[in-house]
C-alpha positions in Angstrom: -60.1 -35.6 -1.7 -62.1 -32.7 -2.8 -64.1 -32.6 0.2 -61.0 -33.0 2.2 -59.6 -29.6 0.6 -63.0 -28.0 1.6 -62.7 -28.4 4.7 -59.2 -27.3 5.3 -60.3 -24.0 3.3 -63.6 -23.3 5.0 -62.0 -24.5 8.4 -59.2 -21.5 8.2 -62.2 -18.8 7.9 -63.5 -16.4 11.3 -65.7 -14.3 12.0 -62.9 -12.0 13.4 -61.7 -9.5 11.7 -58.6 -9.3 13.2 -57.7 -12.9 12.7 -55.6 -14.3 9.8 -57.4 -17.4 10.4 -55.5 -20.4 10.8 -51.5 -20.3 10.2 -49.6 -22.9 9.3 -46.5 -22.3 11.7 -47.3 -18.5 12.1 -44.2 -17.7 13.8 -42.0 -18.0 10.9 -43.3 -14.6 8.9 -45.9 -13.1 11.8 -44.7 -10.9 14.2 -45.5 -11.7 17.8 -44.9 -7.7 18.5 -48.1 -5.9 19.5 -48.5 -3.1 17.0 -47.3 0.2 18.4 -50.7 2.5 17.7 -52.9 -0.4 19.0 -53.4 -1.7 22.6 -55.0 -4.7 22.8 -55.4 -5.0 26.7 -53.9 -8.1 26.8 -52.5 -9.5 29.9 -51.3 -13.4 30.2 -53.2 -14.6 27.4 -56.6 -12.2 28.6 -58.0 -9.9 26.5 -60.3 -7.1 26.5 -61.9 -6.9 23.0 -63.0 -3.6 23.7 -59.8 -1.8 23.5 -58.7 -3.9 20.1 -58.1 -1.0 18.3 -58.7 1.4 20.9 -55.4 3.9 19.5 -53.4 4.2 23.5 -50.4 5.8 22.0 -50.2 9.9 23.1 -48.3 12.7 22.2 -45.9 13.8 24.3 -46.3 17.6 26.1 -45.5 20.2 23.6 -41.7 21.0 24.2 -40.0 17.9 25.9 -37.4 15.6 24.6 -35.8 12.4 25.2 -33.2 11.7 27.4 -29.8 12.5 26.2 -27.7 11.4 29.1 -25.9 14.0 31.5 -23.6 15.9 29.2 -24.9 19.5 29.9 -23.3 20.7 26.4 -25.3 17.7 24.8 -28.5 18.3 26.6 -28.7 21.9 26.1 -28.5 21.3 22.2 -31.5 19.1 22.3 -33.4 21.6 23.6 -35.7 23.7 21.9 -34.0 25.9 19.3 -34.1 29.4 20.7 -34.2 31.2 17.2 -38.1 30.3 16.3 -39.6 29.6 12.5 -41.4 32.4 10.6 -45.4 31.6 10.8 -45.5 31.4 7.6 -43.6 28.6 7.7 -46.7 26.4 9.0 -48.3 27.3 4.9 -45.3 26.8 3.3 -43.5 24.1 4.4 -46.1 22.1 6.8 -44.2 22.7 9.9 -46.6 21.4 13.1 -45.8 21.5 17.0 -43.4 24.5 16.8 -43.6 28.0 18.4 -43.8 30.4 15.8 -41.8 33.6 15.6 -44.6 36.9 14.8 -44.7 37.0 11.1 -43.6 40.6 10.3 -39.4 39.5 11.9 -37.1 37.3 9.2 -35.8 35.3 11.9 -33.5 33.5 9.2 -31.7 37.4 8.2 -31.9 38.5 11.4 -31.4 35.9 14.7 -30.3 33.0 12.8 -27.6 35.1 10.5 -26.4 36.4 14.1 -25.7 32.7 15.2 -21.8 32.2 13.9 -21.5 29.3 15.9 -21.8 25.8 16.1 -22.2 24.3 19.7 -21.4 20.7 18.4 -17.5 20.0 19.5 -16.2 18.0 16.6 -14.5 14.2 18.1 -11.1 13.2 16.8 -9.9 9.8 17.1 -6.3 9.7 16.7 -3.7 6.6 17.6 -0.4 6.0 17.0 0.3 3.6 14.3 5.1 2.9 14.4 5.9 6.2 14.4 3.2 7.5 12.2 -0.4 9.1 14.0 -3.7 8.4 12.2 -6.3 10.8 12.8 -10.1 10.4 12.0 -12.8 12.9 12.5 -15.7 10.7 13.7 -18.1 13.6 13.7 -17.6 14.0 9.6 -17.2 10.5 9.3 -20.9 10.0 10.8 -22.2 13.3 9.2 -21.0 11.6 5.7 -23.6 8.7 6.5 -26.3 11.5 6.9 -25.5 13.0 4.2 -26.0 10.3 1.6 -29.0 9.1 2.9 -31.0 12.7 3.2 -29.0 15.3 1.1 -27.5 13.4 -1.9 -29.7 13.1 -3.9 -30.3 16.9 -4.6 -27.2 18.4 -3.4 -25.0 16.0 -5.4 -22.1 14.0 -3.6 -19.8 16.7 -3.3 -22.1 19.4 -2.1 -22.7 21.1 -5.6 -25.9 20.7 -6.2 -25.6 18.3 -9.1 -27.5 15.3 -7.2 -29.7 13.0 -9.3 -33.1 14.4 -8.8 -31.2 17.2 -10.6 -29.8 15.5 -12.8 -33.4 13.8 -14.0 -34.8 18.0 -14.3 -37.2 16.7 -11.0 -36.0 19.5 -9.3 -34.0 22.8 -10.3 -32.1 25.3 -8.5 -30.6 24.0 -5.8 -27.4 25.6 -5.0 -23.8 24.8 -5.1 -22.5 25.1 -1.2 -19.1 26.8 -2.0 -21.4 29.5 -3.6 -22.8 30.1 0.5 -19.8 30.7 2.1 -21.6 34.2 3.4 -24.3 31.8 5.6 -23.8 31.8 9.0 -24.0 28.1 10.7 -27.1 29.8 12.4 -28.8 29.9 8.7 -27.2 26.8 7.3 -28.9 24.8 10.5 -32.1 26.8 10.2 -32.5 25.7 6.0 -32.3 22.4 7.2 -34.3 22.1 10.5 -37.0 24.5 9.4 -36.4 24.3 5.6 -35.9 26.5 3.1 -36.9 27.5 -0.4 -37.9 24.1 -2.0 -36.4 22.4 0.7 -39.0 21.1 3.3 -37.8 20.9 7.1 -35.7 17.9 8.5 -36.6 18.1 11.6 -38.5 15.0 11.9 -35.9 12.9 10.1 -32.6 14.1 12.2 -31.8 15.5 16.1 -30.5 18.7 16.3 -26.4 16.7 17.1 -27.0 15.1 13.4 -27.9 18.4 12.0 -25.2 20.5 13.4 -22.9 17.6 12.1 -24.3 18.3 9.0 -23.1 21.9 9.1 -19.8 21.1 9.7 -20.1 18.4 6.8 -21.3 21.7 4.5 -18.3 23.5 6.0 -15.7 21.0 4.8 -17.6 20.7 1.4 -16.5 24.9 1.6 -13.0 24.5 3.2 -11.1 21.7 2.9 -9.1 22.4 5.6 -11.9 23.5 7.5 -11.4 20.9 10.6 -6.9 20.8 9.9 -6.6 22.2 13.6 -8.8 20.3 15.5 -7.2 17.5 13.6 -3.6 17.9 14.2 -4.4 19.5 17.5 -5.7 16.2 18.9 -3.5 13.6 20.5 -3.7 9.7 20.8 -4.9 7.7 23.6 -2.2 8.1 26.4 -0.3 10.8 24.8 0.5 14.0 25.8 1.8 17.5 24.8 2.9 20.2 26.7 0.6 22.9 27.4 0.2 26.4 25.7 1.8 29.0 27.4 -0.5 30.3 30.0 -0.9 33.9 29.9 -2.5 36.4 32.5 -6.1 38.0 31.6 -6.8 42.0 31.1 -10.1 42.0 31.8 -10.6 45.7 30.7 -9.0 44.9 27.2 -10.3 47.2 24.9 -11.4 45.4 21.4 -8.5 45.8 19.6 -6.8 44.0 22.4 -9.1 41.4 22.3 -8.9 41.0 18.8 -5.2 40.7 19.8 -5.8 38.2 22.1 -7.5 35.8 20.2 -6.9 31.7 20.8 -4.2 32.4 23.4 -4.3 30.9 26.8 -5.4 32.9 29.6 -5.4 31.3 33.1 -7.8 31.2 35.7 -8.0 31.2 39.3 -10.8 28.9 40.1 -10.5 26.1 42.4 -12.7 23.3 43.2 -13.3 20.8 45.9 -11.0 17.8 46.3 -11.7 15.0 43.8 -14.7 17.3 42.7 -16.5 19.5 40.1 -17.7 22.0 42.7 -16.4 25.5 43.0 -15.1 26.9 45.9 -16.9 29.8 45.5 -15.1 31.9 48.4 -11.7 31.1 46.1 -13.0 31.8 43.0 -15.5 34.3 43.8 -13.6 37.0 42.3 -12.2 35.7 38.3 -16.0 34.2 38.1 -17.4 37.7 38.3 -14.3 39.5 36.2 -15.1 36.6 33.3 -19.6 37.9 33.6 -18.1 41.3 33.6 -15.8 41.0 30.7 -18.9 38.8 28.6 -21.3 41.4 29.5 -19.2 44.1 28.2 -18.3 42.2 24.9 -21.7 40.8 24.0 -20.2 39.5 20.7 -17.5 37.7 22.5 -17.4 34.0 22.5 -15.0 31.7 25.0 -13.9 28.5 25.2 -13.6 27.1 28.9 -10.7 24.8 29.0 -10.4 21.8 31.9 -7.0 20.5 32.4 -5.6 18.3 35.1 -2.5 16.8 36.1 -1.5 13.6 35.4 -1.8 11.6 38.5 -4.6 9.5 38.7 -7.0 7.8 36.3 -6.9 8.9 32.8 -10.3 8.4 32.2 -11.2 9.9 35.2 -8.9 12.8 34.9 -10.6 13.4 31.7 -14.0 13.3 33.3 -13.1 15.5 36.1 -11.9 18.0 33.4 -14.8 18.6 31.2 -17.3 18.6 34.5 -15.1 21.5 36.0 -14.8 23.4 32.9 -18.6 22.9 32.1 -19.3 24.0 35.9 -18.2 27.3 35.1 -20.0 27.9 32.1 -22.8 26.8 34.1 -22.7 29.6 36.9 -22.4 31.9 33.7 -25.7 31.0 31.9 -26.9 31.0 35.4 -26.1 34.7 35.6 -27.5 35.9 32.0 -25.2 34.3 29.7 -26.0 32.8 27.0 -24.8 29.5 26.8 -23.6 29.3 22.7 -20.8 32.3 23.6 -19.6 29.6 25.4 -18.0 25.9 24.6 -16.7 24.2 27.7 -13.9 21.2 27.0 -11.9 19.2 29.5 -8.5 17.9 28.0 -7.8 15.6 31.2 -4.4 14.5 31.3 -3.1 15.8 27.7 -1.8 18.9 28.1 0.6 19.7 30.5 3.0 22.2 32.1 6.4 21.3 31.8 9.3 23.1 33.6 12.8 21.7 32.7 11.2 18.4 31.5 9.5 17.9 34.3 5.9 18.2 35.0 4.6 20.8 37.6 1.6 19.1 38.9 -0.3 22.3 40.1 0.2 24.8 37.4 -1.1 21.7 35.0 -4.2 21.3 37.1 -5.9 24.6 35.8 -8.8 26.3 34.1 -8.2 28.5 30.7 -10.2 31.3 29.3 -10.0 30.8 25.4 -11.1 34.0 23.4 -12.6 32.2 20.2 
């Protein structure tokens, strides 16, 4: 018997290294998955021992990103942050692979304070329950899930700063949010992405969408009405409401006016191919250069582009039409010198249109809006 149980010991020992030796039914708790660091040049059952734990893995170019699909909006926030850390950020808080800003600016008083803006569009789900609408912001609801699993723990459940590493005296000093109302959201993303303080940078745990979700979390945490419009503002599937009145644009508006003119609806005469996103440049030649103009005059101003259509067709469709048309203009604009977060381009499809007497008028509701924001 003893011998027996030698042999069966002995027997499961290699030479290699690499080997477990023998398994009794390996495929119930090893993983067939090659290791992700490691290529181990095998090809149907061949292997070439020399590349074993040859590392085959690279970095990718300084720069790139994944893909994130063809939403321009959603692309253009995955790009490299314009507004660049302070070099002494790579002592402080460990920061590798990012372009450096020189170290005598404070890009965090200066550029980031000026950023007042968050380019992430908040989504609304809202359906129609009897007579009753129940909305949910999916964009909080998501953020809230971030939240827990990367802020809680200092920042305390409800944003002031009474997490438990606080609690326990591990940490002290971290701030209570409705204290920071004064932050900009170009400050609030730059303590998270780069860190801040005590706070070490997040950019290798979240994208820059989940971070500029968290933003608007911190801003709810601040104002608890913070997203009330957007809420109430948002219909369900297959509903509609009539449109805003539409209101012609004085483009040589002085700023008072413009301070006057704030979230109304100014119309636009751009047109577009049939069935198409692309401008007709001949037609539209004219508000496309009054709308540079008036952005290049008003550096501080920020728009909203907003794509409506009738409602013939495809909803879904009408609402994809919308957003490409409105996000077509705002990209002849950053084609010209703008800079692309003055500018938030939304299509509403089908969901807002122009009545007259009851009735829908099926080429005043297929339009594009300036919104001063």
């Amino acid at each position: 018997m003893l011998t027996a149980i030698s042999v069966v010991l002995f027997g499961s020992c290699v030479s290699d290294k690499d080997s477990s030796g023998l398994e009794y039914m390996p495929d119930m708790y090893r993983s067939p998955a090659i290791e992700p660091y490691v290529d181990y040049g095998q090809i149907r059952g061949r292997e070439d021992v020399a590349l074993t734990m040859e590392q085959s893995a690279l970095v990718p170019p300084h720069g790139t990103i994944p893909y994130y699909g063809t939403n321009a909006e959603e692309v253009e926030m995955m790009l490299p942050w314009s507004i660049k850390p302070n070099a002494v950020f790579a002592q402080t808080h460990g920061l590798k692979g990012f372009d450096f800003a020189d170290p005598s600016e404070d890009t965090y008083e200066n550029d980031a304070k000026a950023w007042d803006w968050n380019p992430l569009k908040m989504v609304i789900e809202a359906k129609k329950e009897g007579k009753e609408i129940k909305r949910k912001n999916v964009t909080l609801a998501n953020a809230k899930k971030l939240y827990a699993a990367n802020c809680m723990h200092c920042h305390g459940e409800k944003g002031d700063g009474n997490g438990p590493m606080m609690a326990s005296g591990a940490y002290t000093g971290v701030p209570d949010y409705k204290d920071k109302t004064s932050l900009s959201d170009g400050q609030l993303f730059y303590s998270i992405y780069y860190g801040k303080g005590m706070m070490g940078s997040h950019a290798s745990q979240l994208n820059k969408k989940e971070i500029w979700s968290l933003v608007h979390y911190i801003r709810k945490f601040q104002d608890g009405d913070y997203d009330k419009d957007v809420m109430e503002a948002t219909m369900p599937a297959g509903e509609t409401v009539e449109a805003a009145p539409v209101e012609v644009m004085n483009w040589n508006a002085s700023d008072e006016e413009i301070a006057e003119m704030k979230n109304h609806h100014m119309g636009l005469h751009i047109l577009y191919a049939s069935g198409s996103a692309e401008i007709d440049m001949e037609k539209s030649s004219a508000d496309l250069n009054h709308i540079l103009k008036f952005m290049q005059d008003h550096p501080d101003v920020k728009i909203e582009l907003a794509g409506h259509t009738d409602s013939s067709g495809d909803d879904a469709k009408n609402q994809e039409i919308s957003e490409k048309r409105a996000q077509a203009v705002k990209a002849w604009l950053v084609e010209n010198g703008i800079e692309g977060n003055r500018i938030s381009a939304i299509g509403y499809g089908e969901t807002q249109l122009v009545m007259v007497d009851g009735t829908e008028d099926h080429d005043a509701s297929r339009r594009t809006e300036l919104i001063i924001k």
